[in-house]
Short mmCIF file of the C-alpha atoms (twelve columns), coordinates in Angstrom:
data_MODEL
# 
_entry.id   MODEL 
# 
loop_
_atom_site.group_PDB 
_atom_site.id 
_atom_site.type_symbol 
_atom_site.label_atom_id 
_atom_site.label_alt_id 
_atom_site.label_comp_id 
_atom_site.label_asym_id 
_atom_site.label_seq_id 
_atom_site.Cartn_x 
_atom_site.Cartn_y 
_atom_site.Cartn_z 
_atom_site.pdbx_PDB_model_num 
ATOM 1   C CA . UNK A 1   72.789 123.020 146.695 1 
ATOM 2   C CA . UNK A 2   69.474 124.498 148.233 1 
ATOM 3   C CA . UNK A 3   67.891 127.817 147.026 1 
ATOM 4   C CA . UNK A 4   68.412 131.076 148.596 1 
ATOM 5   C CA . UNK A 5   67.225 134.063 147.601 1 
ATOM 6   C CA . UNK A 6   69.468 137.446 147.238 1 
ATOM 7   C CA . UNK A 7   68.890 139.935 150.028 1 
ATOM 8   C CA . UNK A 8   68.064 142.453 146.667 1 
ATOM 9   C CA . UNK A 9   65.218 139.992 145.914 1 
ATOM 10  C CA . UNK A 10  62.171 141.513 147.627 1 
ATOM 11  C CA . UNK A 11  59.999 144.250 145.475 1 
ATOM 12  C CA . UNK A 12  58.250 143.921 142.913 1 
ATOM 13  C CA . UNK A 13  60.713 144.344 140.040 1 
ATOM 14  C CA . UNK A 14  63.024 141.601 138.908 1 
ATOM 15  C CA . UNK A 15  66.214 141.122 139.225 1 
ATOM 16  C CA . UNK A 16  68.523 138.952 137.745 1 
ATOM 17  C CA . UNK A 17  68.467 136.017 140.418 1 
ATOM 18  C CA . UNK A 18  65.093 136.705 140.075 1 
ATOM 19  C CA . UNK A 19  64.840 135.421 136.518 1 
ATOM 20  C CA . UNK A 20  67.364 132.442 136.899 1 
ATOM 21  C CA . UNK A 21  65.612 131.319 139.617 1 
ATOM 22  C CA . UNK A 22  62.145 131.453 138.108 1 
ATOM 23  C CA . UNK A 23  64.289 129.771 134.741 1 
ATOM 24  C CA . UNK A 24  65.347 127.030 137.718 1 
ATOM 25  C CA . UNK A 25  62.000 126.738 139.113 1 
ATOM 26  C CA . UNK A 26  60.176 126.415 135.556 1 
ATOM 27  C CA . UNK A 27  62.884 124.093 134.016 1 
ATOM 28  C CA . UNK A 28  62.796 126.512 130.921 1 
ATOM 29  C CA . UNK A 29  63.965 129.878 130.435 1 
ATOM 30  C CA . UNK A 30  61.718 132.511 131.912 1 
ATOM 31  C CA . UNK A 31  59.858 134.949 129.603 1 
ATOM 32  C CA . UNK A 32  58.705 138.292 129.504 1 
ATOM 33  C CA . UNK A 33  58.589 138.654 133.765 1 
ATOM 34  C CA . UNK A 34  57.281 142.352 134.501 1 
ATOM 35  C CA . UNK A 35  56.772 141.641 138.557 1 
ATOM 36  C CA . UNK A 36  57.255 139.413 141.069 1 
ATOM 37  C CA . UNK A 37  53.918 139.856 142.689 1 
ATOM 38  C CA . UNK A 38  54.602 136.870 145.506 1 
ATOM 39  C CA . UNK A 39  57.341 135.969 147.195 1 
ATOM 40  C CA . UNK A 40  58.223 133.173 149.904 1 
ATOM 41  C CA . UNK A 41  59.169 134.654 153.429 1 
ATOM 42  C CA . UNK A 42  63.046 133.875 152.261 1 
ATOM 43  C CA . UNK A 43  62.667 136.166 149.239 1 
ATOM 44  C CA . UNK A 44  62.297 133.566 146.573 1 
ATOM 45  C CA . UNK A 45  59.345 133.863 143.841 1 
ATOM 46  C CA . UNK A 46  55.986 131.740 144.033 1 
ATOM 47  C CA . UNK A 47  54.579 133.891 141.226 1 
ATOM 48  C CA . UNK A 48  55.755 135.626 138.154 1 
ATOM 49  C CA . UNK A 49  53.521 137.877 136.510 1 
ATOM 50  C CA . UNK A 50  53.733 138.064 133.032 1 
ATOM 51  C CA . UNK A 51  53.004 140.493 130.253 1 
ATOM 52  C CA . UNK A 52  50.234 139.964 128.013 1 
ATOM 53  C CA . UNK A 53  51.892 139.553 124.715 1 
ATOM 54  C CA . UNK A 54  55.257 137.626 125.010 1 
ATOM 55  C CA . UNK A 55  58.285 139.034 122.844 1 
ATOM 56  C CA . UNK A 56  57.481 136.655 119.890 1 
ATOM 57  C CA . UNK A 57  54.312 138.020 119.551 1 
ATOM 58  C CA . UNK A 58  51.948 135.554 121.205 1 
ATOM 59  C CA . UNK A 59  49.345 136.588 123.460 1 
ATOM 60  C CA . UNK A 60  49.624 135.549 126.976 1 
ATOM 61  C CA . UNK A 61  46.549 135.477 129.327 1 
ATOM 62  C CA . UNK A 62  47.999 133.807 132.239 1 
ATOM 63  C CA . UNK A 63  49.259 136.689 133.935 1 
ATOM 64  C CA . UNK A 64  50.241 135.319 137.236 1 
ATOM 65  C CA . UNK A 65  51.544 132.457 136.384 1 
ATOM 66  C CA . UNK A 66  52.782 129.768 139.719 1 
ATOM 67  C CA . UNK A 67  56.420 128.910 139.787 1 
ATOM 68  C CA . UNK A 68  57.054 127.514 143.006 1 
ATOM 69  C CA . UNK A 69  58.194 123.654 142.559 1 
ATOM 70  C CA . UNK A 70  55.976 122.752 146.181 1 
ATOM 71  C CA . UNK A 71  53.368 124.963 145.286 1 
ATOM 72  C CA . UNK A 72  52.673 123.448 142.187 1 
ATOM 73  C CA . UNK A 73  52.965 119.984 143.036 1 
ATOM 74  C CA . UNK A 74  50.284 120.473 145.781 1 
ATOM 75  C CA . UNK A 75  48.227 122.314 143.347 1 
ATOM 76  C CA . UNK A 76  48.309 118.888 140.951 1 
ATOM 77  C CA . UNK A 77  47.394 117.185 144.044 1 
ATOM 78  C CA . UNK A 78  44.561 118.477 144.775 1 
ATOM 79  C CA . UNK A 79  43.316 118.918 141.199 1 
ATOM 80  C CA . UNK A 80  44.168 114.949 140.755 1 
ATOM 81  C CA . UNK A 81  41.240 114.794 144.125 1 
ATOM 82  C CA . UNK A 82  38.585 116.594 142.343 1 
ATOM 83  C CA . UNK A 83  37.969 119.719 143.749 1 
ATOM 84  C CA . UNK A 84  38.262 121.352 140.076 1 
ATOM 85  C CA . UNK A 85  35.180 119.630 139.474 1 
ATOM 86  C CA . UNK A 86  33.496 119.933 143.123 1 
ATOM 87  C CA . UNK A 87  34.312 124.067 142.671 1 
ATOM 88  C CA . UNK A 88  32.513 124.348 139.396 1 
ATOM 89  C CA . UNK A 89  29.535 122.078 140.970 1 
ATOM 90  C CA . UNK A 90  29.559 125.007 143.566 1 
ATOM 91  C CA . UNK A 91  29.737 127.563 141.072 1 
ATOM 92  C CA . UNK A 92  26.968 126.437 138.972 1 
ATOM 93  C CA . UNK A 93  24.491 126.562 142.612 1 
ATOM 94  C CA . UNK A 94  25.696 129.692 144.394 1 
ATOM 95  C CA . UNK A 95  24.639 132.647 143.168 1 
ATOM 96  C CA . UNK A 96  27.057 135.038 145.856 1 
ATOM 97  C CA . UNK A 97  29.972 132.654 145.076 1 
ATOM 98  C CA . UNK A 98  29.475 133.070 141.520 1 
ATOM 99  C CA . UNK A 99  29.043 136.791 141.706 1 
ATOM 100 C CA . UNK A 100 32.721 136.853 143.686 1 
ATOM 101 C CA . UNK A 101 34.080 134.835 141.287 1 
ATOM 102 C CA . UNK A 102 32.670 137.095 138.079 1 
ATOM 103 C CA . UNK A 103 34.166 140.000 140.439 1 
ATOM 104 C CA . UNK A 104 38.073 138.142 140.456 1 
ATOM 105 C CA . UNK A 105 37.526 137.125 136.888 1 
ATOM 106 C CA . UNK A 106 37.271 141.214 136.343 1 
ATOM 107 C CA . UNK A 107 40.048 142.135 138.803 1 
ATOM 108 C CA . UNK A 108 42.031 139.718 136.222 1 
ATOM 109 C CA . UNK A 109 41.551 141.619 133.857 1 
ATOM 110 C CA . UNK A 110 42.197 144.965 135.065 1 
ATOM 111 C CA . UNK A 111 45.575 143.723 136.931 1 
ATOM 112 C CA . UNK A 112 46.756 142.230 133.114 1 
ATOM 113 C CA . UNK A 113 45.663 145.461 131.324 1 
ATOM 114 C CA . UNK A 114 47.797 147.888 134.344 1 
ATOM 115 C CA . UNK A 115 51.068 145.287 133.861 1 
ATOM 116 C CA . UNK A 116 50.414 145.461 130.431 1 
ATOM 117 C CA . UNK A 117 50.758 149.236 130.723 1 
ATOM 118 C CA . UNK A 118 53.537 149.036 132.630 1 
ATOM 119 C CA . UNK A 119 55.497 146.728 130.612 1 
ATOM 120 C CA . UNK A 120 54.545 149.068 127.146 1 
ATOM 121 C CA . UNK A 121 52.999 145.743 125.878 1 
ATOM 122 C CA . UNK A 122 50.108 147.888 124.405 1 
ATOM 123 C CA . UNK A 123 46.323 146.487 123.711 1 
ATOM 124 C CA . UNK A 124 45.999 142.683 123.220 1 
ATOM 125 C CA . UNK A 125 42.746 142.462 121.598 1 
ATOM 126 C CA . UNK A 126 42.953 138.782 120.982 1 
ATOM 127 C CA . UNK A 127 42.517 138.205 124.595 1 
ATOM 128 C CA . UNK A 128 40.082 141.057 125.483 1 
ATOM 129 C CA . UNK A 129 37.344 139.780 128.317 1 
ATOM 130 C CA . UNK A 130 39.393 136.897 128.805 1 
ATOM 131 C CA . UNK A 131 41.325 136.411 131.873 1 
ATOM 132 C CA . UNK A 132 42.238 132.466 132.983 1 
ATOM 133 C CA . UNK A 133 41.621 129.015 134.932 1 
ATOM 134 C CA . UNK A 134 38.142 128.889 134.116 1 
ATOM 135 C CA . UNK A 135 36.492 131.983 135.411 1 
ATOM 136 C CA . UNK A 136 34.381 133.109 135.424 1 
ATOM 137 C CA . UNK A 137 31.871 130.117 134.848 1 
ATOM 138 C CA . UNK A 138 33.923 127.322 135.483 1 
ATOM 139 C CA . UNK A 139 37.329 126.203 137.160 1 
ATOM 140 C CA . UNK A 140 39.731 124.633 134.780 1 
ATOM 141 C CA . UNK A 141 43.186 125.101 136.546 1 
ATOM 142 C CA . UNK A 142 43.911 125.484 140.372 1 
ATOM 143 C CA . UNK A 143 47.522 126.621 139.657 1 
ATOM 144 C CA . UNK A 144 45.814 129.673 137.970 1 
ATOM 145 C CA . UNK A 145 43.739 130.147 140.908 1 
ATOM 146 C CA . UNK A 146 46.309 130.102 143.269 1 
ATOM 147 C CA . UNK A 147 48.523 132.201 141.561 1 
ATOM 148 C CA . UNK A 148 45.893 134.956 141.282 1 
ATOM 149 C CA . UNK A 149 45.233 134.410 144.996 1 
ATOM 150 C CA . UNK A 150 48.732 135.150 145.918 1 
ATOM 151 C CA . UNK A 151 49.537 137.574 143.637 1 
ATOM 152 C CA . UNK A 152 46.327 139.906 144.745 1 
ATOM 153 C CA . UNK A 153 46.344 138.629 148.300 1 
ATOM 154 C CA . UNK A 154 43.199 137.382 150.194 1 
ATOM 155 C CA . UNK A 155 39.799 138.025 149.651 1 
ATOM 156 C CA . UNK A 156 39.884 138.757 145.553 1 
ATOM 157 C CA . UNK A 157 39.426 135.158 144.154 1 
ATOM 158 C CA . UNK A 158 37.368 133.476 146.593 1 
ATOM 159 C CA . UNK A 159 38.197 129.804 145.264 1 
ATOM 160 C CA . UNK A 160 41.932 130.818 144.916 1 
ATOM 161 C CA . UNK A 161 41.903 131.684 148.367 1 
ATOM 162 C CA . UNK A 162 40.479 127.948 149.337 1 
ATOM 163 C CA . UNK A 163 42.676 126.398 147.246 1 
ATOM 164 C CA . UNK A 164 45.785 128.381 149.357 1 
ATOM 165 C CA . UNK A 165 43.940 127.160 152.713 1 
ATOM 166 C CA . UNK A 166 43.949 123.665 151.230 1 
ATOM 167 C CA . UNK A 167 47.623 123.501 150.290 1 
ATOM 168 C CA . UNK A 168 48.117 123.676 153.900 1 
ATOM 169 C CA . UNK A 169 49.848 120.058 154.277 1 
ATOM 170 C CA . UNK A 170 52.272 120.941 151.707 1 
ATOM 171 C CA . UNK A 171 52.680 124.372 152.093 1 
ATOM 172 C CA . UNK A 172 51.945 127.466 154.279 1 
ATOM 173 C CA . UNK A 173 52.641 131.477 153.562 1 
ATOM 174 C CA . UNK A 174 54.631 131.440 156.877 1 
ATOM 175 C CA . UNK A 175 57.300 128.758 156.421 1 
ATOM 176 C CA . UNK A 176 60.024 128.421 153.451 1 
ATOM 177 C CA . UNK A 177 60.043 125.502 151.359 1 
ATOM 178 C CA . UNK A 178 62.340 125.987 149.226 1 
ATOM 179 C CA . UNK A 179 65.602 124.256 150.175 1 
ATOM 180 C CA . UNK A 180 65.250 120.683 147.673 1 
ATOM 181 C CA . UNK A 181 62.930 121.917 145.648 1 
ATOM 182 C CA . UNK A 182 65.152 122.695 142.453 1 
ATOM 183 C CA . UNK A 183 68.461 122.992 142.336 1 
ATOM 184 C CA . UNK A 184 69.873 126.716 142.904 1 
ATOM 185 C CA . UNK A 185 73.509 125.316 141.714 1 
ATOM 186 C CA . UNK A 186 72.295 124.074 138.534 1 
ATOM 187 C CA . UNK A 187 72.840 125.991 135.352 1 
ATOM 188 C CA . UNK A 188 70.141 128.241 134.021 1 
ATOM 189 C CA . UNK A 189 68.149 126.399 131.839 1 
ATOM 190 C CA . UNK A 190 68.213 127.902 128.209 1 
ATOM 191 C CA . UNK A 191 66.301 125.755 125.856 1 
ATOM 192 C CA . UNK A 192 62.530 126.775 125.739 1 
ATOM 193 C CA . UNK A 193 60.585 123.730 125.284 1 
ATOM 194 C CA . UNK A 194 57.103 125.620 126.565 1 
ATOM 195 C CA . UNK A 195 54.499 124.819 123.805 1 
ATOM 196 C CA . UNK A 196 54.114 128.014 122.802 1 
ATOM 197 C CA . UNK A 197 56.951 128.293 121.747 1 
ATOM 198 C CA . UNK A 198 56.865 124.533 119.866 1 
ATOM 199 C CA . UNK A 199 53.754 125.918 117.900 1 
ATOM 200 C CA . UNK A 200 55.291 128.642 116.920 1 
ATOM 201 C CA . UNK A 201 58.318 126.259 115.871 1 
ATOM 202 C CA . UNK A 202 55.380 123.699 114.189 1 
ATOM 203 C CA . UNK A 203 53.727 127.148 112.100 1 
ATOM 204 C CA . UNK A 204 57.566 127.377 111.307 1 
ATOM 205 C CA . UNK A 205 58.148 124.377 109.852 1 
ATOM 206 C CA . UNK A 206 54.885 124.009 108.029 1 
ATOM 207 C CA . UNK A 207 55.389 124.499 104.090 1 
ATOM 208 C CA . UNK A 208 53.072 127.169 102.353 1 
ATOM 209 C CA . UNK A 209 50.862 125.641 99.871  1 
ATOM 210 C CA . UNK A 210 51.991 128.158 97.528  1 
ATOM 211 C CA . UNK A 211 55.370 126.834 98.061  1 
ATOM 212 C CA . UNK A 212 56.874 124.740 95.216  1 
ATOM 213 C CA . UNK A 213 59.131 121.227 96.042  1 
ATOM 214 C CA . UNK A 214 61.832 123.678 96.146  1 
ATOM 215 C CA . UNK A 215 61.106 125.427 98.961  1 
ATOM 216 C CA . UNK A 216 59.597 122.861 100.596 1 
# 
């Protein structure tokens, strides 16, 4: 069955199909969505946006965090070619690109703290300064990039905004690519088998060294 988004589904604010369809596109349920910051021309999500400390108390710094199947997939692409590497190489020699960069690393920031606000999530000290993918010194993750490029729009994060141009044989802002790429009939995926949820299930099932071979 292809995807197809509601007619409801384009602000900001979730709805429902919303969340099963980010639960579709993720292949796990979907936590703690505040916005939908970037959606395909059809309505669908590309990028959920997050709040900064998830509901069982973990903090979360990837606020705008890529869904879209395609998206994704090209993103891996070109991260399996190198240009993580080749980006950082650029960073490390160009003092105006890395002065852009520091500038999106801080507009990171700010946009986390406002949804933050907005979901009542509160201060998250443990990730204070920090924002994601890398910046502002290096790059470490084009789906981070990307997502922050979408969700802000052009001319914030200067390398996000390549990486968008260079998804252009998989994907383009313009077109819909969503019919195939997961499976809008299937049922909503409820097992959570992220990993931060498995090391929260691992500090779990770790026994206290106070504990005796009783409770053990």
């Amino acid at each position: 069955m292809p995807a197809s988004a509601s007619p409801a589904t384009s602000g900001r604010v979730p709805t429902q199909h919303d969340l099963d369809t980010l639960s579709r596109q993720l292949n796990r349920p979907v936590r703690d969505v505040v916005e939908i910051p970037a959606r395909c021309v059809c309505g669908n999500p590309l990028v959920a946006a997050t709040a900064p400390r998830l509901s069982n108390g973990i903090p979360f710094p990837t606020t705008f965090y890529l869904t879209h199947p395609v998206i994704t997939a090209a993103a891996s692409r070109l991260e399996a070619a190198g240009m993580m590497n080749e980006m950082s190489e650029r960073l490390a020699g160009d003092a105006d690109l890395a002065a852009a960069y520091q500038k999106a690393h801080e507009a990171y920031i700010a946009a986390r703290v406002a949804i933050g606000e907005r979901a009542g999530t509160g201060p998250v000290p443990e990730i204070d300064g920090i924002s994601a993918g890398g910046m502002p010194t290096r790059v470490k993750c084009l789906h981070v990039l990307v997502g922050h490029a979408l969700a802000a729009g052009p001319g914030v994060n200067p390398l996000g905004d390549e990486v968008v141009a260079a998804l252009a044989p998989w994907w383009t802002a313009d077109k819909c690519y969503c019919e195939g790429a997961w499976d809008d009939g299937a049922p909503v995926p409820n097992k959570d088998l992220s990993r931060h949820v498995k090391h929260l299930n691992a500090q779990a099932a770790e026994p206290s060294p106070l504990a005796g071979p009783e409770n053990r």
